[in-house]
N, C-alpha and C positions, 0 to 999 in steps of 0.2 A: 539463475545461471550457476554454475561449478564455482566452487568457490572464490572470491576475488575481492580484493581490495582496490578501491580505483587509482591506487596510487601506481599500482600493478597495469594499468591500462596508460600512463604517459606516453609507451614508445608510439599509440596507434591516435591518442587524442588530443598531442599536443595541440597547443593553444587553444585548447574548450578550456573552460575552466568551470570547474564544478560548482562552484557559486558565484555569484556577484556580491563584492563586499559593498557594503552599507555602513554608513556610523551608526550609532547606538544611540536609538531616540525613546523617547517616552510614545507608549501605544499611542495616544491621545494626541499628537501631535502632528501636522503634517511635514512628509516624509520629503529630503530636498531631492533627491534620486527618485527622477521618475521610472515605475515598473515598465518592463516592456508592454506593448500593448499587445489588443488583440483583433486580430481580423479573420479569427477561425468561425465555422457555423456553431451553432449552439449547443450547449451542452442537450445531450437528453433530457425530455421532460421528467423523466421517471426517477432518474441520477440524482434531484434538488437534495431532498434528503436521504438518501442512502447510505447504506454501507456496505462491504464490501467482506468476500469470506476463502479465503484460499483454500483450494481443494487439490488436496494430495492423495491422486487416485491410488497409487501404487501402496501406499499405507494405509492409508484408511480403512481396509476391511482387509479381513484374512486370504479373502478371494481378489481383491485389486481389482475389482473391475467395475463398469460405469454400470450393469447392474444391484451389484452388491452396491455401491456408492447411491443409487439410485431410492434405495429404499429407509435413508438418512432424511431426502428432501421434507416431508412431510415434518421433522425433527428441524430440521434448519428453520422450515417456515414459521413454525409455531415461534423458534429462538428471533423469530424480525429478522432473518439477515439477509436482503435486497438482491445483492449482487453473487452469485458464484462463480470465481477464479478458477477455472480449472488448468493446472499446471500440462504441458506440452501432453496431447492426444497420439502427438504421429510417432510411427515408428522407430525405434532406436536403433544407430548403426552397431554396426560386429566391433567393425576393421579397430583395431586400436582402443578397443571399449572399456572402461575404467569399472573395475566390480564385473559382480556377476548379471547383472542388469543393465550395467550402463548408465549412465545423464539425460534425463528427458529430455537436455537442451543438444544433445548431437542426432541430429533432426534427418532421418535416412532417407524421409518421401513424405515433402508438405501437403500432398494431397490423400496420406493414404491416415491409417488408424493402428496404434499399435496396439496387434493382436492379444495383447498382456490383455489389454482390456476393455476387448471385443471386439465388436464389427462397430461399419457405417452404424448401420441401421439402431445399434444397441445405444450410441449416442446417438442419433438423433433423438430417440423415443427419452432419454435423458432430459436432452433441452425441451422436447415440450411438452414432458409433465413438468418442469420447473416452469414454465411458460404458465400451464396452468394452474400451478399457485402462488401467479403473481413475482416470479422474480425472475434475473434475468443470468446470463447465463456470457461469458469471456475466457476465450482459450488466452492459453500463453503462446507467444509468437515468436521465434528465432530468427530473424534477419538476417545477422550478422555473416552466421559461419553454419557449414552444414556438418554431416558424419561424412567421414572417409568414403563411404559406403555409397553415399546418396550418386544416384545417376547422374546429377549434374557433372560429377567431376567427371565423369567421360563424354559426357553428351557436348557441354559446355567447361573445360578445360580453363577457355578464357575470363569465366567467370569469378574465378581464384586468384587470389596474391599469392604474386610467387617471390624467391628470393633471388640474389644473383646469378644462380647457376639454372634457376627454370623450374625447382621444385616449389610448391605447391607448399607453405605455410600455414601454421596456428594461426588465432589473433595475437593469445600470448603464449609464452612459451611453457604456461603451465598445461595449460590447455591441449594437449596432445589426441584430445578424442575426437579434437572436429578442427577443420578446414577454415581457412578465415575467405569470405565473400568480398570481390573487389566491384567496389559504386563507380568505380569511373566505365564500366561496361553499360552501357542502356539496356542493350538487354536484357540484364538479369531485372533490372526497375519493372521493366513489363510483365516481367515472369511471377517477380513478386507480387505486384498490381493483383495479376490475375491471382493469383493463389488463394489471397486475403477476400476478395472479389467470390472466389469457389466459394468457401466455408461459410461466409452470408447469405449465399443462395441454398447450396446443397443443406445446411442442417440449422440455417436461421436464427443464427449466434446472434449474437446483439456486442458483440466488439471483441478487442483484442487486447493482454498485455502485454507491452513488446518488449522482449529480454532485453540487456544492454543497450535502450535504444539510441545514445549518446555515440556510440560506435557504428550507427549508420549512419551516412549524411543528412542531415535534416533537412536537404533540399528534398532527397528521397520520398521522405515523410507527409513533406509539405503540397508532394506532388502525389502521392500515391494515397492519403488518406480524403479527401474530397473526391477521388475514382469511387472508393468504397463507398460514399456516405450518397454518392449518387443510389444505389442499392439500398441502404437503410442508414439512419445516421446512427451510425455506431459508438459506442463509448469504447476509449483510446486511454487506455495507462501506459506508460512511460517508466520503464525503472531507468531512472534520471532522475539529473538536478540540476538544470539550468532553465533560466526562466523562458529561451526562445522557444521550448519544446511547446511552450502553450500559445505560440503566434496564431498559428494554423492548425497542426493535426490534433494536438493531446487534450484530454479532460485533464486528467492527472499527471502528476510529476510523483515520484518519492520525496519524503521528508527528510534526508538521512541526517543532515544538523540538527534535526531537533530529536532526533531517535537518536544518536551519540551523544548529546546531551543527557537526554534522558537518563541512558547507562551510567553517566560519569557523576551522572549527580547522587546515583545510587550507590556509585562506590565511594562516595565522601571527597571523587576529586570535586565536585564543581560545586553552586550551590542556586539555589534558584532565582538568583541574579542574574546567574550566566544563561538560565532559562529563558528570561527578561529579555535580554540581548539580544540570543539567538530570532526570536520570533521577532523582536524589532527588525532584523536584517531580511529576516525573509518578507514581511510586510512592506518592506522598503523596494524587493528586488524581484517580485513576479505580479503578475497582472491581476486586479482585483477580483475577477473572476476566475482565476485559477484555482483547480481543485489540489490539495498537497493532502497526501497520504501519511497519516501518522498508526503506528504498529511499536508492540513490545516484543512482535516475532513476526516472523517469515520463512519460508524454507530454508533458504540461505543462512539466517541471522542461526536458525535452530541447530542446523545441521553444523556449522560451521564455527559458532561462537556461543553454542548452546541454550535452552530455555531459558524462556524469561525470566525463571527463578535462578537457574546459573548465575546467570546474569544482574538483575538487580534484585534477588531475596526478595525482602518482605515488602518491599517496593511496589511489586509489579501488579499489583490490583490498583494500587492510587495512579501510574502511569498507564493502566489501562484507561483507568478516566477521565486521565487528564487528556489520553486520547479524542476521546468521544465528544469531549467539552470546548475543545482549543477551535476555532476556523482549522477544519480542514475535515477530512474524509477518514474515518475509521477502519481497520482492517483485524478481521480475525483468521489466525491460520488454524487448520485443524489440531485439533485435540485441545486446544488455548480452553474450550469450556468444560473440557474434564480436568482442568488444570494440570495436564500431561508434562511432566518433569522430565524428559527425556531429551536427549541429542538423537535424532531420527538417523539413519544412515541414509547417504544421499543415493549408492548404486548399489545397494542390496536392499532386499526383502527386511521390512524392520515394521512390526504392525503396530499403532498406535493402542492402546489399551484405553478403552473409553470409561471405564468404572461408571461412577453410578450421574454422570456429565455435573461434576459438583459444581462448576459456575456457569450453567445451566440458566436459573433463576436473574442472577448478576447483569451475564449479558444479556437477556430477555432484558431487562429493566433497564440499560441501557438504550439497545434499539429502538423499544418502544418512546422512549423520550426521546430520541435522535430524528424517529419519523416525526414525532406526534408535535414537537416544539419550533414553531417556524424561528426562533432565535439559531437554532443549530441547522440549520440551512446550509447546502452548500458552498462555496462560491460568495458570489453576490446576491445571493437569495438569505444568506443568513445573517443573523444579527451580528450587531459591531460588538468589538472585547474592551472593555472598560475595566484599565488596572486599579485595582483597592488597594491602597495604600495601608499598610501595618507599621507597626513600631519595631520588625520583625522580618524584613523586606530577606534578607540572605537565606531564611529559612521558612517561609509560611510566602505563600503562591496563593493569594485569592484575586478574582477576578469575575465582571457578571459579564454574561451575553444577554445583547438587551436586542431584541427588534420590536416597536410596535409596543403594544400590554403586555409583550413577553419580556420575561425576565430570570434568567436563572444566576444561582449565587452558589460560587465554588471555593470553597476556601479547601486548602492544602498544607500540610507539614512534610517540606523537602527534604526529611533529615529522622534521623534516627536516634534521638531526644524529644522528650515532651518539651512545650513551649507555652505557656500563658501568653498571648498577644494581644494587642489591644488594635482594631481597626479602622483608622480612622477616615474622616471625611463625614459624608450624609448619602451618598448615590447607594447605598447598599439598603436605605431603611427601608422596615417595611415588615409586614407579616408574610411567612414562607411556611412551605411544608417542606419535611423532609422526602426526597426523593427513593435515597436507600432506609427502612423501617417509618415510626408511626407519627417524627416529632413536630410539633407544632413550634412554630421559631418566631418570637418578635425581635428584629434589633434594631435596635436603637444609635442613634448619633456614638461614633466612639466604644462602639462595644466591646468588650472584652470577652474572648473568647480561650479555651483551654486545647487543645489538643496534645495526643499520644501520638508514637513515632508513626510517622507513614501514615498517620490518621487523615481520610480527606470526607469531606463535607459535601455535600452539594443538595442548593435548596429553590424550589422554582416559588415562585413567589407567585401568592394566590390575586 
């Protein structure tokens, strides 16, 4: 979405509230706050392990379009990367339009394609050469509000929040490039139904990620995604963060407490105690099989609060990993494997400069360990986190996922000092190889280990 902070969306959402607090327990303990449950159909089979890869058509190639983007796949595939994201297809409104392009999220005709880049036809033949190497393919979805522009507001008038005097409202008042959608109408529910319903049949998407979806009513959702899944069971992201969103419709939720963490601990506010914490609260406060998205970038986060290097320096390859490694679902935006240092513009032409894709190699060796390790499972398919205890706890983050004979061992320096630490307990012993280069690893009861700043380890145990 256009830039936002959700402190920014109170006037529309009071009383949600973006997390459910938890006390602060040890991983290893059971949690007295029970998760919400769940009574949704099943995640996809294909989802267990996967990951996830944001596709920003309008940058990505000098041409913008699901062609030129088209001829990437074959490069993604080779890189492991499961699932592609592709950011809003439909047309972009005029009326009111921010830049010279516009916000993929002021949405002019959910049934049509905008022409920037291409036709029907030019996506479809998209998704099913992605189909045919194996990976799956999820538009971005706007619920909420449309473009000024969109037919709705003449066709349907009543489908709009209006204000006292009868005009026709933002959601928020930043937001001046599109229309806020009113839920207490049924029939926009139906309209939407069918929409999401169109793009599973006409071009055989395999899901959807739904902008703000916290700003629809979740009855909406809870009603409207089982219509869909009667057509194919579709995988459902949520940019969200409450655990009801995974009762019924959502695979995923956003991680965003633990991605704000992540930044804070990079700038020396937090340390990786408050890492500890964090994850304890969300383990306490969504359902065991909930999928939680963790990212060191996103459209939003890039354009708006800048690259991951902006953002957390020499950090951002160990919080890459710690991605990959934590319970939860991985995500790359574009450019993240040419290590692209840039603030992308959000409604103008701004191309990603791919260089020679230097973490290329990285992420390959990450995904490949994400499909291949049933410990990094999604959900409830993946192994439990068993905290390692160090002499060291505020600044060095180790921790194994264990399912089964699988075992992987992640040890981390949250901080930008070397640290001598000493590990203690016995659940880490064992012989390991190293995951990133050649080394062969025994440790032993109590071992003492060296790390450099931002240096992280990770070792799968033979």
């Amino acid at each position: 979405m256009i830039k936002h902070d959700y402190l920014t969306l109170i006037p529309k959402i009071l009383g949600v509230a973006v997390l459910v607090g938890a006390g602060l327990f040890a991983w290893s303990r059971t949690m007295d706050k029970k998760p919400v449950s769940e009574t949704r159909i099943g995640h996809p089979s294909w989802s267990r392990n996967a990951n996830i890869y944001e596709v920003n058509v309008r940058q990505y190639t000098p041409e913008g379009t699901f062609k030129a983007f088209d001829k990437h796949l074959p490069r993604l595939k080779q890189m492991g990367v499961d699932i592609l994201w592709l950011m809003p297809i439909n047309p972009i409104g005029i009326e009111n339009r921010k830049g010279t392009l516009g916000s993929y999220y002021a949405v002019k005709d959910y049934l049509g394609v905008n022409p920037e880049f291409g036709t029907l036809d030019d996506f479809k033949k998209l998704v099913k050469h992605a189909h045919e190497l194996g990976m799956h393919v999820i538009i971005d979805w706007v619920a909420n509000h449309t473009s000024w522009d969109n037919n709705l507001v003449k066709t349907h008038p009543e489908w709009y929040t209006h204000d006292s005097t009868g005009k026709i409202i933002p959601p928020v008042a930043d937001w001046k490039d599109v229309a806020d959608l009113d839920y207490n109408q049924k029939g926009l529910w139906k309209y939407m139904t069918d929409a999401l319903i169109y793009w599973v049949k006409e071009a055989n998407i395999d899901g959807f990620r739904c902008d703000v979806a916290g700003m629809v009513p979740i009855e909406f959702w809870n009603e409207a995604v089982p219509e869909v899944k009667k057509v194919k069971n579709v995988f459902m992201l949520a940019e969200w963060e409450t655990p009801e969103m995974h009762t019924i419709a959502f695979d995923m939720t956003y991680s965003w407490e633990i991605y704000k963490t992540m930044n804070d601990i990079a700038k020396g506010k937090k340390t990786a105690e408050d890492l500890d914490a964090e994850l304890a609260k969300d383990k306490a406060s969504y359902p065991p099989d909930a999928y939680r998205m963790h990212f060191t970038s996103n459209h939003d986060e890039n354009s708006w609060n800048g690259s991951e290097y902006e953002r957390m320096g020499d950090a951002a390859k160990t919080f890459a990993v710690l991605c990959y490694t934590l319970p939860g679902f991985p995500l790359i935006y574009s450019g993240q494997e040419s290590a692209f240092n840039h603030r992308l513009e959000f409604f103008d032409k701004d191309n990603i400069v791919w260089g020679n894709y230097s973490l290329g190699k990285f992420y390959t060796t990450l995904n490949r360990m994400k499909a291949g390790n049933p410990a990094l499972g999604n959900g409830s398919a993946g192994g439990s986190m068993v905290k390692v205890v160090t002499d060291n706890d505020k600044n060095i983050f180790a921790f194994l996922r264990v399912k089964d004979s699988n075992t992987i061992f992640v040890i981390m320096n949250l901080s930008a000092v070397s640290h001598n630490v000493i590990l203690k307990g016995k659940d880490y012993a064992g012989d390991y190889s190293a995951l990133f280069g050649t080394e062969q690893k025994h440790f032993k009861d109590d071992e003492s280990i060296t790390l450099k700043p931002w240096e992280y380890k990770v070792f799968l145990k033979k």
